[in-house]
C-alpha positions in Angstrom: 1.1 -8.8 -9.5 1.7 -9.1 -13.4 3.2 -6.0 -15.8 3.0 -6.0 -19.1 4.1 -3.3 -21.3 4.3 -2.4 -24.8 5.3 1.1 -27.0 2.1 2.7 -28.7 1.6 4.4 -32.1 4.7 7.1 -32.0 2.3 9.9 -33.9 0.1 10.7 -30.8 -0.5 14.3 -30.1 -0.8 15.6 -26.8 -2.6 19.1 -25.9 0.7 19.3 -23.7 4.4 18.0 -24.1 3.5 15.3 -21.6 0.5 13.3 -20.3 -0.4 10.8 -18.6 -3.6 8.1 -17.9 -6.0 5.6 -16.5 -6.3 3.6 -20.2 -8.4 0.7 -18.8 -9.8 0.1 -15.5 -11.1 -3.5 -14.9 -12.7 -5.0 -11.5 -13.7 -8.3 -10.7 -13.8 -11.3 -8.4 -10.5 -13.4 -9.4 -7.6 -11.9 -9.2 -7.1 -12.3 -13.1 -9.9 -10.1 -13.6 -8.7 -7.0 -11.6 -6.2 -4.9 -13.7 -5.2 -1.1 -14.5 -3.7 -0.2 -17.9 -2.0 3.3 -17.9 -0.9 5.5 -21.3 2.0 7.7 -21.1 2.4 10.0 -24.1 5.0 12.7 -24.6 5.8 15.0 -27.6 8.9 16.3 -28.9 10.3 19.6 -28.0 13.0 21.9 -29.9 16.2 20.1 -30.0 15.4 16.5 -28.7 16.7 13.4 -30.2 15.1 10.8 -28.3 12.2 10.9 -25.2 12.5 8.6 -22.1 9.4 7.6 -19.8 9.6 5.7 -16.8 6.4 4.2 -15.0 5.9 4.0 -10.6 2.9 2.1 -9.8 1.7 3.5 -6.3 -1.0 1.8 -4.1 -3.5 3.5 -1.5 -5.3 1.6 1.0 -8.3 2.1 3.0 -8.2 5.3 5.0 -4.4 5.9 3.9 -1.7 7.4 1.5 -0.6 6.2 -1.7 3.0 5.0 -1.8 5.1 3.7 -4.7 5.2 -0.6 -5.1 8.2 -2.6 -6.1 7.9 -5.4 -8.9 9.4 -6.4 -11.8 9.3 -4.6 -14.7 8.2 -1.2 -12.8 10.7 1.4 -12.2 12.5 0.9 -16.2 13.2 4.0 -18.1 11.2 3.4 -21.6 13.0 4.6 -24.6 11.6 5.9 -27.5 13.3 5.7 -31.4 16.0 8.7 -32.5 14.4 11.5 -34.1 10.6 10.4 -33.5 7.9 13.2 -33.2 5.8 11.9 -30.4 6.2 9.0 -28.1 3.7 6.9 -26.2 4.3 3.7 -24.1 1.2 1.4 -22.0 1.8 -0.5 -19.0 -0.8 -2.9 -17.8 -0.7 -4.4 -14.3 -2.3 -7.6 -13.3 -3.6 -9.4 -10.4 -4.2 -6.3 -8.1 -5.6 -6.9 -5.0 -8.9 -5.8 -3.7 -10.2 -2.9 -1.4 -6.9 -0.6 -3.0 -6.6 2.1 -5.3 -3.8 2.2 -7.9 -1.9 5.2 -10.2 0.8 6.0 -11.7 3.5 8.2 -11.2 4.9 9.1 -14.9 8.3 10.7 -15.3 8.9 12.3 -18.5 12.8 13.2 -20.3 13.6 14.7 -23.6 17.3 14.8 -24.5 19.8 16.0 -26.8 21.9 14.6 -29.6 24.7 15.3 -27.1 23.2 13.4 -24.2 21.7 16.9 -22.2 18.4 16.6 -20.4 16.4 19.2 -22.2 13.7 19.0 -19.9 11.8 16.9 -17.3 8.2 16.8 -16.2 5.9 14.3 -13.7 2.7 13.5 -14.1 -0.1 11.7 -12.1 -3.1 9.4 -13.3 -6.6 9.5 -11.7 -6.7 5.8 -9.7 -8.4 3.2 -10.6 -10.2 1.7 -7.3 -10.7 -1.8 -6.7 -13.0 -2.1 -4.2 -14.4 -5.0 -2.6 -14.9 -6.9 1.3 -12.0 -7.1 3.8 -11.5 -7.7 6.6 -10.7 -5.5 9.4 -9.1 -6.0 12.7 -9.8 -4.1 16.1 -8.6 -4.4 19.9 -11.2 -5.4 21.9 -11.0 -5.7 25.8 -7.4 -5.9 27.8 -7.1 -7.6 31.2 -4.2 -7.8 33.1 -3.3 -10.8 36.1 -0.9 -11.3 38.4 1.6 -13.5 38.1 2.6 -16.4 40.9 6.4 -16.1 41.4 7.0 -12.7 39.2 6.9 -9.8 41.7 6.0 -6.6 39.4 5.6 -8.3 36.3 1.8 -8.4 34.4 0.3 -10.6 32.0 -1.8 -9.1 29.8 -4.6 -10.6 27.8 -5.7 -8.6 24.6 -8.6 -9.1 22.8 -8.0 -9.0 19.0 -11.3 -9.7 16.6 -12.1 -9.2 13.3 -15.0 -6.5 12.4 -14.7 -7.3 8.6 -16.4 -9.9 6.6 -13.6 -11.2 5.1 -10.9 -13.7 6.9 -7.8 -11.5 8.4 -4.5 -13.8 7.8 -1.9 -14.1 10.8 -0.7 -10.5 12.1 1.3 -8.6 14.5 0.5 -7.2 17.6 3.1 -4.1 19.2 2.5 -4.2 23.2 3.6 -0.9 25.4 3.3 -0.3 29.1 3.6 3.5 30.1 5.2 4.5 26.6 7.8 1.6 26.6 7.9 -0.8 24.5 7.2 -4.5 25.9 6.8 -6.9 22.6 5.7 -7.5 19.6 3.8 -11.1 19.4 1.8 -13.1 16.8 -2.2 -13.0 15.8 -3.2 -16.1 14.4 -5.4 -16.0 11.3 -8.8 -14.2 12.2 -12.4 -15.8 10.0 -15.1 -13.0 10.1 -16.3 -11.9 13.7 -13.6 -13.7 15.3 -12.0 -12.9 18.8 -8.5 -14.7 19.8 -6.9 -13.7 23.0 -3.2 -12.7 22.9 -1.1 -12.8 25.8 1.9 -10.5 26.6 4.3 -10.7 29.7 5.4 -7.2 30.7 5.8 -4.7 33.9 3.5 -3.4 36.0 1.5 -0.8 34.8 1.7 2.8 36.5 -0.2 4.8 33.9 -1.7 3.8 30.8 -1.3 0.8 28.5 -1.3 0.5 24.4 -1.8 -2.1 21.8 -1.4 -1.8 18.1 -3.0 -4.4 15.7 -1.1 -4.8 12.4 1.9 -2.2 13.3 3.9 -2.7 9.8 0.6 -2.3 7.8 0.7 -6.0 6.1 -3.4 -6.8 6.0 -5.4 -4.7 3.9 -8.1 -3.4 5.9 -11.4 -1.8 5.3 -10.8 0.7 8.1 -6.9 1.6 8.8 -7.4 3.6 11.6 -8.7 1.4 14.3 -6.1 -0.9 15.0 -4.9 1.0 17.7 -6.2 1.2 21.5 -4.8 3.1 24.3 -6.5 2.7 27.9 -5.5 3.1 31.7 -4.1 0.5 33.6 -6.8 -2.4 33.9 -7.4 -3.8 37.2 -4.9 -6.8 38.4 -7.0 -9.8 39.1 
């Protein structure tokens, strides 16, 4: 992910003392050709001296909620010249990646010749979406067998596959027997319509068994809310 930023003509004229943008909106294949630009602008109010704007870039997945990204360059308070009327600044971020929606979270300060915060304000652009194929990983069928030598221990055998039409890179699986936690094991890279087994050692189950594909959220699916199935203890064979 790339920012670039630059100040804007300081003469701009908002209906209100603060607002905030989608500037440019651009899709594409490449990750060079996906990229949001968003426009602060800001006004002066009685008594300020200088205005202050400071960009969050937030990201939304498939089926979820947006939250605020880390990077270089985000997260700086933007200063505006002493004594200006208005103020506007554009950030531009490049390289986004495909099936999110980005916006911005724009904070807004106008201070006083004797440093006091005269006010503050937030604002919220629309998102720009960047849609496209992903893949998407679900929990097929789980078996459970005996094990020679282990009296009341299970190995279980989870299906992972990949529903989307895009490959799924190397993942997580979180394993639980009756609400307890067992492990947390690796899921090699998935290509479309793939199945991989994935095999946990655990206890015996009494009640109900769960897996969770993806549990810290690092693929970006199509679907979110799938990854997850919860079923009674499966036969020992």
């Amino acid at each position: 992910m790339v920012l670039l930023g630059a100040p804007q003509p300081g003469d701009a004229r908002p209906p209100a003392s603060a607002s905030a943008k989608v500037a440019e909106c651009a899709r594409g294949e490449l990750p060079a050709d996906r990229s949001v630009a968003f426009r602060g602008v800001m006004r002066r109010v009685s008594s300020t001296r200088r205005m202050w704007m400071r960009f969050t870039l937030q990201e939304r997945r498939a089926g979820g909620r947006f939250v605020a990204l880390s990077a270089p360059g985000l997260g700086i308070w933007r200063r505006s010249r002493t004594g200006v009327g208005g103020f506007a600044y554009r950030q531009r971020v490049l390289e986004l990646a495909t099936g999110s929606t980005y916006r911005a979270k724009v904070d807004f300060r106008w201070y006083a010749g004797d440093g006091r915060v005269l006010q503050r304000a937030t604002r919220r652009t629309r998102g720009c979406s960047q849609s496209g194929p992903l893949p998407n990983l679900d929990i097929g069928r789980i078996g459970a067998q005996r094990l020679d030598g282990a009296p009341g221990a299970t190995r279980y055998v989870v299906r992972v596959r990949n529903r989307g039409v895009e490959p799924a890179p190397a993942s997580r699986l979180a394993f639980s027997v009756d609400g307890a936690a067992v492990d947390t094991v690796t899921v090699p890279a998935l290509a479309p319509a793939q199945v991989k087994r994935v095999f946990v050692t655990g206890p015996r189950c009494d009640a109900r068994i769960r897996a969770e594909a993806d549990p810290d959220g690092t693929v970006n699916e199509s679907v979110e809310h799938d990854n997850v199935r919860s079923i009674r203890c499966p036969p020992l064979r």
